[in-house]
N, C-alpha and C positions, 0 to 999 in steps of 0.2 A: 510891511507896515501893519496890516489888519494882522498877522500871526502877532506880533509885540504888545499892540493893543486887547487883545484877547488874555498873551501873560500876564498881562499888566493887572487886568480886570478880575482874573482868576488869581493872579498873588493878593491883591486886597481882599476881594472875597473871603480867600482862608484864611489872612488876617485878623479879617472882622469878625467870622465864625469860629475861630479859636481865642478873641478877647472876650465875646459874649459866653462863651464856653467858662471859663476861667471866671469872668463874672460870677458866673452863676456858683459855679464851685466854692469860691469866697462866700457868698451869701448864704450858703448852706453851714450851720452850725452843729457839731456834737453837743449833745445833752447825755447829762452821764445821769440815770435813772439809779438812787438806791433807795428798795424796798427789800420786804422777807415774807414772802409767801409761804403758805402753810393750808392745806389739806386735810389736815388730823381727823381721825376720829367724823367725818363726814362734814366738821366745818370749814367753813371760810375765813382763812385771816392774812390782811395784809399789813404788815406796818411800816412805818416810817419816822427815821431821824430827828431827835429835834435838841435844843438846848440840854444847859443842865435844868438836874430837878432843882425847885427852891431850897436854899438854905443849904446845899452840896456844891461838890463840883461833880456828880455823877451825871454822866452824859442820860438822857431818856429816848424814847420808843415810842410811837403812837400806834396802837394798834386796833384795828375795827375788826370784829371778826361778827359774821354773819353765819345763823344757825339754819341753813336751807328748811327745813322740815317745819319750823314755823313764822322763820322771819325776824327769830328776837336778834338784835343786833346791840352788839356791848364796846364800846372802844375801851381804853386804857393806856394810860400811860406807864409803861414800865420801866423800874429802875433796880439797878442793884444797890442794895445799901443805902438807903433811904429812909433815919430816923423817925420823919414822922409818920411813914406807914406802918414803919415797925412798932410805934407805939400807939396808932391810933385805937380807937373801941372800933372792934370790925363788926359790929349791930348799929352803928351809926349812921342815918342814912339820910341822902343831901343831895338835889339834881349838879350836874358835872353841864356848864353852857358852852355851849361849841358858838364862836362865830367866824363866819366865814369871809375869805377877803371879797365876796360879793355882797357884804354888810350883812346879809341874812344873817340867822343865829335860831339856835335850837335849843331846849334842855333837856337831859334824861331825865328818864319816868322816875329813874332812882340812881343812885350813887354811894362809893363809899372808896374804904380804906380796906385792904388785905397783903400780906404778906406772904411768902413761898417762895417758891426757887426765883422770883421776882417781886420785887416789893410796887404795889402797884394804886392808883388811881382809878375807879375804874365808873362809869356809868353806863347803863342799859337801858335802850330802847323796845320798848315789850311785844313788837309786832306790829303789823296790822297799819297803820294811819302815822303810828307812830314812828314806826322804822323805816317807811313809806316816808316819812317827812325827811327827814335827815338822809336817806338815800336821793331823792333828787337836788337836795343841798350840794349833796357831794359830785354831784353830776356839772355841775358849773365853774367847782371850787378848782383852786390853786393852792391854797391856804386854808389853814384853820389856826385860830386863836382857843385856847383851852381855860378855861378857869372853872374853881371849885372851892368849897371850905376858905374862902375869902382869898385864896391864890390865885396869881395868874402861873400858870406854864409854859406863856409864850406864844409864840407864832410857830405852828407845822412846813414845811413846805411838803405838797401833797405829792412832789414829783410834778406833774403834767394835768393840766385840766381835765378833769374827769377821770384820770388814771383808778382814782380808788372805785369809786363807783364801776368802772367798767370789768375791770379785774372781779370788784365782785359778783356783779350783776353776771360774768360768764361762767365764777366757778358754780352760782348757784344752779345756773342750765345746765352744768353738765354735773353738777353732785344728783338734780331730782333724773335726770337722763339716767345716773348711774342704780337710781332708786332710794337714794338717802337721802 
């Protein structure tokens, strides 16, 4: 009798340790992360996905890319084939406001309009207090809202809380590590 009662109590056991099992398995989600990292030339740049550009159906890019050696940090939105960059004055210059889904919000020191193997959006933060700002912005973020030149561009998704900030914040350690 005490042997049955002991099976008894060891088949529920692995029961309950194989539902809680399973539980947790379930409650575990994939997140499919798409970014494009980039090295070049001693910089940092990561970007990410986002709508089309205004007035296209051209899909765009969000891209931050951080200069290690002084801090100046420039985002951009990039697009192929994008009218109005293609024709904007690229001496025209106008802060690009970032806000973030933590309501914060920043604007570059400067902005504008240029065209190349990407027709692009672009604003720059100059270092220092100022790239310092917007980098712990991004340290919180999820999102970012873009607007410039009286456009919105939308909503970013950042990937993962803090993903850009962190990505960058490591290649800069190991770009000055590297000496650049």
């Amino acid at each position: 009798m005490r042997m049955k009662k002991m099976h008894f109590f060891t088949r529920w056991t692995l029961f309950a340790a194989i539902g809680v099992y399973s539980v947790s398995a379930f409650a575990q989600s994939n997140n499919n992360i798409n970014v494009k990292t980039s090295t070049a030339n001693g910089l940092c740049s990561i970007s990410v996905p986002g709508g089309n550009a205004p007035e296209t159906e051209k899909p765009m890019q969000l891209e931050f890319t951080l200069r290690p050696s002084d801090g100046l940090l420039r985002i951009a939105a990039l697009v192929n084939g994008w009218p109005r960059a293609q024709e904007a004055d690229p001496n025209r210059d106008f802060p690009v406001s970032l806000k973030f889904d933590t309501q914060q919000s920043t604007a570059s020191d400067s902005g504008g309009y240029s065209s190349g193997f990407y027709d692009r959006l672009w604003g720059i933060w100059e270092g220092g207090d100022s790239s310092n700002e917007l980098l712990l912005l991004l340290a919180d973020a999820q999102s970012v809202e873009v607007s410039a030149d009286g456009l919105n561009l939308g909503q970013f998704n950042l990937q993962a809380q803090g993903m850009v900030y962190n990505w960058l914040n490591n290649c800069v350690v190991k770009q000055r590590a590297a000496g650049k």
